[in-house]
C-alpha positions in Angstrom: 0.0 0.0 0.0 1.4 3.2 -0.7 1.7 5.9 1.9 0.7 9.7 0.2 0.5 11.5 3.5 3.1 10.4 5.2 4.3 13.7 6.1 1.3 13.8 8.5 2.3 10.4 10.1 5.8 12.2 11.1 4.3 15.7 12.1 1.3 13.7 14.3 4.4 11.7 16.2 5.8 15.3 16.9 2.9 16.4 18.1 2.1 14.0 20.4 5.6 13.9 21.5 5.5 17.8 21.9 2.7 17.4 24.4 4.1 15.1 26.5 7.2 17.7 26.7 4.4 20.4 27.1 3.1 18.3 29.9 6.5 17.7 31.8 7.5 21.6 31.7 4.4 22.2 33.2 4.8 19.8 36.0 8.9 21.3 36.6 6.8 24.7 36.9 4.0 23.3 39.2 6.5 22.2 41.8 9.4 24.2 41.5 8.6 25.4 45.4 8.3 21.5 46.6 10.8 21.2 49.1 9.4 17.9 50.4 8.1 14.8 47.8 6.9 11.8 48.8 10.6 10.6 49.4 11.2 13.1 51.7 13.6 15.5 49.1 12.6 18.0 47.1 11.0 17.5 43.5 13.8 16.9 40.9 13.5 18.7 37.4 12.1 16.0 35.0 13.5 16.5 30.8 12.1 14.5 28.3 14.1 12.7 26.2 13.2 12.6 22.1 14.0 9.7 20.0 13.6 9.1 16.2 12.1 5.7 15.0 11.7 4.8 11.5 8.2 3.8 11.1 8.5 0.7 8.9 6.7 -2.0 8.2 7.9 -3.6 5.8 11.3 -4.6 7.5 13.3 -3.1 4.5 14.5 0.6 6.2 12.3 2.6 4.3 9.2 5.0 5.8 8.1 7.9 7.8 10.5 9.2 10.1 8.4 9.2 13.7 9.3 11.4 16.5 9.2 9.4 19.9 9.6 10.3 23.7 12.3 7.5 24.8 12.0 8.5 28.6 12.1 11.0 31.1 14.5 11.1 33.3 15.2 13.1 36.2 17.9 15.9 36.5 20.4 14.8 38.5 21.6 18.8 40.0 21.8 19.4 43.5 19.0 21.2 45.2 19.3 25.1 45.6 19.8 26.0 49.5 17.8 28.5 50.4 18.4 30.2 54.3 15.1 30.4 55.7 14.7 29.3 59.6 11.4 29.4 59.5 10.1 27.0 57.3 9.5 23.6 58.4 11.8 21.6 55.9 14.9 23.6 57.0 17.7 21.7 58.6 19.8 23.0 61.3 21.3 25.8 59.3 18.4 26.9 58.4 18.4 25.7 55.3 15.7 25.0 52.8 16.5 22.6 50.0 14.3 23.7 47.0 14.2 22.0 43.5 16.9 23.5 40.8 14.0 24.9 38.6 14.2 28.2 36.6 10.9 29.5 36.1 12.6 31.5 33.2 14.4 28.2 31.6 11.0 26.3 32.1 8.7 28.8 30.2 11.4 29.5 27.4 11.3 25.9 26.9 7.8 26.0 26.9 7.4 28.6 24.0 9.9 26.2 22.3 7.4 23.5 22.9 3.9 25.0 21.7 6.1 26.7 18.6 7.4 23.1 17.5 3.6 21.8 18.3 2.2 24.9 16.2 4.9 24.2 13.1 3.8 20.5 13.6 0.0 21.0 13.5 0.5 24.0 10.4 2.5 20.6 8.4 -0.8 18.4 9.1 -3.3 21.3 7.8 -1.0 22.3 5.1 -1.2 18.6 4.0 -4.7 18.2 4.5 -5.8 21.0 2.4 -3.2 19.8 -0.1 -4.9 16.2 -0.1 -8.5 17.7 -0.3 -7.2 20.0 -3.6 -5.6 16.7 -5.0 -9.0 15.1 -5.0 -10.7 17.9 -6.2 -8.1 17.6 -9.6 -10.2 14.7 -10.2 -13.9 15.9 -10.5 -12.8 18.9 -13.4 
């Protein structure tokens, strides 16, 4: 069977991938104040991690390109120490371990995001109207 849209096979992938990275910046943003997690440390910075997968069934390398999330994994910097004797997580020193989260880093990567999502959804209309005038070549 031959594929005649497969551009939109590759730009849904990346959309869907895009919103899982939308999805994660979100959540670094939610709990960039939460100095205690479940585990009793503060919330570590999640990334997503992208992977390309050649959508192929026909076993002979050839096909849509697909965008895929791989994993997330958790960034491994050190807490920032905040003095604050008040607060109820703070040690001894009176300091307050709180996740290494810039607000700033989080929503710049989070215009990145919805602009890759927004090039990603204009590929899929773009195709779409070039599909519909394809089929209208036919009833002239």
């Amino acid at each position: 069977m031959i594929q005649t849209l497969t551009g939109i096979d590759s730009s849904a992938s990346a959309l869907a991938a895009e919103r899982i990275r939308m999805e994660v910046i979100t959540e670094n943003i939610a709990n960039a104040n939460t100095t205690r997690g479940i585990d009793g440390r503060p919330y570590q910075r999640q990334q997503v991690v992208f992977e390309k997968a050649l959508a192929n069934a026909t076993g002979l390398g050839t096909g849509p390109e697909k965008v895929e999330v791989s994993k997330i994994v958790k960034d491994q910097s050190p807490p920032r120490l905040v003095y604050d004797p008040g607060h109820p997580d703070a040690n001894a020193d009176g300091m307050v371990a709180y996740p290494n989260i810039s607000i700033h880093n989080e929503m710049a990567d989070l215009i990145v995001a919805s602009r890759a999502f927004e090039a990603n959804l204009a590929v899929v209309k773009n195709a779409r109207v070039m599909a519909q005038q394809t089929l209208s070549i036919g009833k002239h």
